[in-house]
C-alpha positions in Angstrom: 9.6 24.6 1.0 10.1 22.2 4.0 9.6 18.7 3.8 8.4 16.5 7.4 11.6 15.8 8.8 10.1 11.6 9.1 10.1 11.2 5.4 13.7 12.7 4.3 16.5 10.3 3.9 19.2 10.7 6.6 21.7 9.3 3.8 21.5 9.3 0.4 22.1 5.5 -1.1 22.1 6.4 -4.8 21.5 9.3 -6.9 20.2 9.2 -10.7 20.7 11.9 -13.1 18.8 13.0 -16.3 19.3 15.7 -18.9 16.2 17.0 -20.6 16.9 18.4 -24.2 14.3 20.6 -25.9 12.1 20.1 -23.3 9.1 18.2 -23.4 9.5 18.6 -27.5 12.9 16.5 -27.2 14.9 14.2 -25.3 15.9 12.4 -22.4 18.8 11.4 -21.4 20.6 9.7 -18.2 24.3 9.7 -17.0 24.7 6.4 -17.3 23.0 5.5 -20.9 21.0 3.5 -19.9 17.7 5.2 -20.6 17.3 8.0 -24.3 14.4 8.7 -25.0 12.5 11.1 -27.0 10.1 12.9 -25.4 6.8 14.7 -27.0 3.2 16.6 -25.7 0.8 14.5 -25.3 -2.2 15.2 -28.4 -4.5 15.4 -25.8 -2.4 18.7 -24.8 -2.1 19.7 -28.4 1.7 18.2 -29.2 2.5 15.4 -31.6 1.8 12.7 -29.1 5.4 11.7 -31.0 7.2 10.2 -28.0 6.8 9.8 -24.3 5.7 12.1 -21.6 6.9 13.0 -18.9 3.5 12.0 -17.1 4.0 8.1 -17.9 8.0 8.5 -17.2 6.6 9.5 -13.7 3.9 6.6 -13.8 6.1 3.7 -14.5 8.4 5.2 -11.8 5.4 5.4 -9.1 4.5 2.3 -9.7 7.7 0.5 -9.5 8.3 1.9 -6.4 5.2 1.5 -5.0 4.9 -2.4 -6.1 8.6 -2.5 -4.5 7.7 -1.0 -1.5 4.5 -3.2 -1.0 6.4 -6.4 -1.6 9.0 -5.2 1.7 6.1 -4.6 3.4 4.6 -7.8 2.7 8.4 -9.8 3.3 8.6 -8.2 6.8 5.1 -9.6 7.3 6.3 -13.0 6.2 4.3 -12.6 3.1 5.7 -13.2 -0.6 3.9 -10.3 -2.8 6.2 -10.7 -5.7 3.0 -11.5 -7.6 1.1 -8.6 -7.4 0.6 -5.6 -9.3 0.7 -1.8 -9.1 -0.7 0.3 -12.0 0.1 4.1 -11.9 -2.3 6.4 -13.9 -0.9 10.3 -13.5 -3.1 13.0 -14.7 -1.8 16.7 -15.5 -4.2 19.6 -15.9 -4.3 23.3 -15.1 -4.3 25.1 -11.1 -5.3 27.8 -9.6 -1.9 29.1 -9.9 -1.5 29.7 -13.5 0.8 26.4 -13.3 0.0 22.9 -13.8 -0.5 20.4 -11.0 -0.5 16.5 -11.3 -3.5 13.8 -9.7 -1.8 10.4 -9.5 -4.0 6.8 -9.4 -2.6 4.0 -8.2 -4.5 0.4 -8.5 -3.2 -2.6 -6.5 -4.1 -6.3 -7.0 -3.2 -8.3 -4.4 -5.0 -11.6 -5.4 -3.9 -13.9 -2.8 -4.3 -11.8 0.1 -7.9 -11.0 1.6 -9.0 -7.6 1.3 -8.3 -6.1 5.4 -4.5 -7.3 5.1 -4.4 -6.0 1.5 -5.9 -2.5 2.9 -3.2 -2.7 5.4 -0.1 -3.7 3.3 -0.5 -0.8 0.6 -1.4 1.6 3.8 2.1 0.9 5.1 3.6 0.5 1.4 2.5 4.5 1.3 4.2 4.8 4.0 7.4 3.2 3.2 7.5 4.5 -0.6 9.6 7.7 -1.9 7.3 8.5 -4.3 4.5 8.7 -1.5 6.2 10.5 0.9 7.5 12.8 -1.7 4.1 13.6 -3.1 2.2 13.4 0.2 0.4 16.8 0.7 1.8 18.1 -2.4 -0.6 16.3 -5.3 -3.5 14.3 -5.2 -3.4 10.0 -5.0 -6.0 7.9 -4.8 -5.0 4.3 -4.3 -7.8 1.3 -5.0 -7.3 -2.4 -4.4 -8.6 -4.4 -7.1 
């Protein structure tokens, strides 16, 4: 698979690295130890519901991105954005491909911005974000301003 030349780094900065054991029945580790954590399936998907997900592991890393790519945006602008919010929902369901594809929902408050400049800031934040430009064309994201 090829990715639009635009959105791949032309140097990589950092690099994390996790271990999965067990799968999503298990745990999760990084390099570092800084994050272990056990994983489980979701009841909703028949597991335990006994742990995390991988689903909200990728949630809370959208969204921290996002938000972080939304307050640049707004500093370049001469905006402070530190106080808003970015909420990540991710969804995970069966495809046409006997796989499983993701749907990710991203909700933005921006309360002390109007809404045309808020439109435009998380327009360029998708932009500017990993997350976005790795998902772009691949899964579904809607973003709402709230």
């Amino acid at each position: 698979m090829t990715t639009d030349a635009s959105t791949r780094p032309t140097k990589i900065s950092y690099v994390a690295e996790a271990t999965a054991h067990g799968g999503r029945d298990g745990w999760v580790t990084t390099q570092d130890g800084m994050l272990e954590v056990q994983v489980a399936v979701p009841r909703e998907m028949g597991g335990s519901g006994a742990g995390t997900n991988p689903e909200q592991l990728f949630a809370a890393g959208y969204s921290a991105c996002f938000h972080n790519a939304l307050v640049l945006v707004g500093r370049r602008a001469g905006y402070d954005l530190t106080r808003s919010t970015v909420s990540a929902k991710v969804g995970i369901g069966p495809n046409t491909a006997e796989g499983y594809g993701l749907a990710v929902a991203l909700n933005v408050s921006l309360p002390l911005v109007d809404q045309d400049l808020a439109a435009r800031f998380v327009g360029a934040a998708h932009r500017v974000c990993p997350y976005s430009n790795a998902t772009r064309g691949n899964i579904d994201v809607s973003i709402m301003l709230s």
